[in-house]
C-alpha positions as a Markdown table, in Angstrom:
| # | Residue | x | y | z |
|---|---|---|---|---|
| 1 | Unk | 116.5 | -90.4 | -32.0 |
| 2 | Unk | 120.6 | -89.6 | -32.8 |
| 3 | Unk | 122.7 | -91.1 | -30.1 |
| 4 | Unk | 123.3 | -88.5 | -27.1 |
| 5 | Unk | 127.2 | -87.5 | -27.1 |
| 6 | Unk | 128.9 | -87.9 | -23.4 |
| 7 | Unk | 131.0 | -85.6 | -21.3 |
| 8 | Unk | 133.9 | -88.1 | -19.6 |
| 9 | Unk | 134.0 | -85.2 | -16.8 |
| 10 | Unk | 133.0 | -81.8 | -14.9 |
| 11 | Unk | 136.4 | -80.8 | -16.1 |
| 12 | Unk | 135.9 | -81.6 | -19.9 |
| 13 | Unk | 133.1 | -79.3 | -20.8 |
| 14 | Unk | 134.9 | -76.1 | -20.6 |
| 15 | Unk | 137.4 | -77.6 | -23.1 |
| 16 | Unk | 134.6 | -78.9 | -25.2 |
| 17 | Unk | 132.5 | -76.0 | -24.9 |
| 18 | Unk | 136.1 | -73.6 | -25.9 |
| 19 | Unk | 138.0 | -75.9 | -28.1 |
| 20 | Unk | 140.7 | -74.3 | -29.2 |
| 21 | Unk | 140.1 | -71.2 | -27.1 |
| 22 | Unk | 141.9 | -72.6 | -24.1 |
| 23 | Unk | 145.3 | -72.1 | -24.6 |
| 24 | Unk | 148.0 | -75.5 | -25.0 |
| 25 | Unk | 150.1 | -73.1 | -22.0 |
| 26 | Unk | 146.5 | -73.5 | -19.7 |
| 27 | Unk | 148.0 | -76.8 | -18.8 |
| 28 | Unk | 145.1 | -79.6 | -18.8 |
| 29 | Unk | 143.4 | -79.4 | -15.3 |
| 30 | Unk | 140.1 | -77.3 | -14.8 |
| 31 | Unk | 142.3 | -75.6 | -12.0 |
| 32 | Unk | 144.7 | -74.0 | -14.8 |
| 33 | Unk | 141.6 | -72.2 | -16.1 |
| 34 | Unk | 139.9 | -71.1 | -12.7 |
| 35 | Unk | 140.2 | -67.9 | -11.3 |
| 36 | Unk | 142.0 | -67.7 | -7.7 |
| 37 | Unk | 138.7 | -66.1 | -6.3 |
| 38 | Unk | 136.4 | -69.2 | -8.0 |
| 39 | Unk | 133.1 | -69.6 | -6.3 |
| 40 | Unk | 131.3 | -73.3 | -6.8 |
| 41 | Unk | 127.9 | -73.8 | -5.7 |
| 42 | Unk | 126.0 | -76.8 | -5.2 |
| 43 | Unk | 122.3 | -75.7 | -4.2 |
| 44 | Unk | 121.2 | -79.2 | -5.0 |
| 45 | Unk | 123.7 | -80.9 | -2.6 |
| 46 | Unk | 122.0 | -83.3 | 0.0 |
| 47 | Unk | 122.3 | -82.5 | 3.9 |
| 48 | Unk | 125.9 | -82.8 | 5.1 |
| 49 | Unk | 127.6 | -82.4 | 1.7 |
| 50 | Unk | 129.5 | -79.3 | 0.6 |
| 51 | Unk | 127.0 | -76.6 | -0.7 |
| 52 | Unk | 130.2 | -74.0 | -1.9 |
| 53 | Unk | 133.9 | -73.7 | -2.2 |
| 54 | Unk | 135.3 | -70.4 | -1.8 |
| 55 | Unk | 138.7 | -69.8 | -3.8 |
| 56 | Unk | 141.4 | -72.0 | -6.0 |
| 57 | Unk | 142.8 | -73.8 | -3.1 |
| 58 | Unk | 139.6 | -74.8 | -1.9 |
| 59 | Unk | 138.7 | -76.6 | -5.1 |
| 60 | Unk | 142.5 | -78.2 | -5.5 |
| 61 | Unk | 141.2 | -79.7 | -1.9 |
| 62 | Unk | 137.8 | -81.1 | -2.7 |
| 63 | Unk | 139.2 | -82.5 | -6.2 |
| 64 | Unk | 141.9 | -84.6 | -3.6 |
| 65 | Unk | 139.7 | -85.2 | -1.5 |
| 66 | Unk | 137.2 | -86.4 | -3.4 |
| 67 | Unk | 139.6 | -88.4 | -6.0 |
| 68 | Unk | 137.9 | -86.7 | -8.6 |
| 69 | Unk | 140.5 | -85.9 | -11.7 |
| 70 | Unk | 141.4 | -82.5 | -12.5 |
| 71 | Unk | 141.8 | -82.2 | -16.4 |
| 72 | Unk | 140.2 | -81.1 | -18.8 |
């Protein structure tokens, strides 16, 4: 079985998945590529978690909050 290839982070696969789509003037975090009106949903998320962010600034929170890095 060939060795499975690993994504370091959320925020990598749209740069792995794009390559050289995503433009060098993107800047490297996920948030450079996200539309202001971005929708996340988590319908797996336990009780008590956050099930949806709603919007750019939203996200830019959760990523703080969460410590979670924002590059791609």
């Amino acid at each position: 079985m060939p060795a499975q290839k690993t994504t370091p982070s959320f925020g990598a696969m749209p740069r792995l998945a794009l390559g050289d789509a995503i433009s060098a003037k993107a800047g490297t975090g996920i948030l450079a590529v996200c539309a202001k009106g971005i929708v996340l949903q988590f319908p797996f998320a336990p009780d008590g978690s956050v099930a949806e962010l709603r919007g750019k600034h939203k996200r830019a929170a959760y990523l703080k909050k969460s410590r979670q890095p924002d590059r791609i």
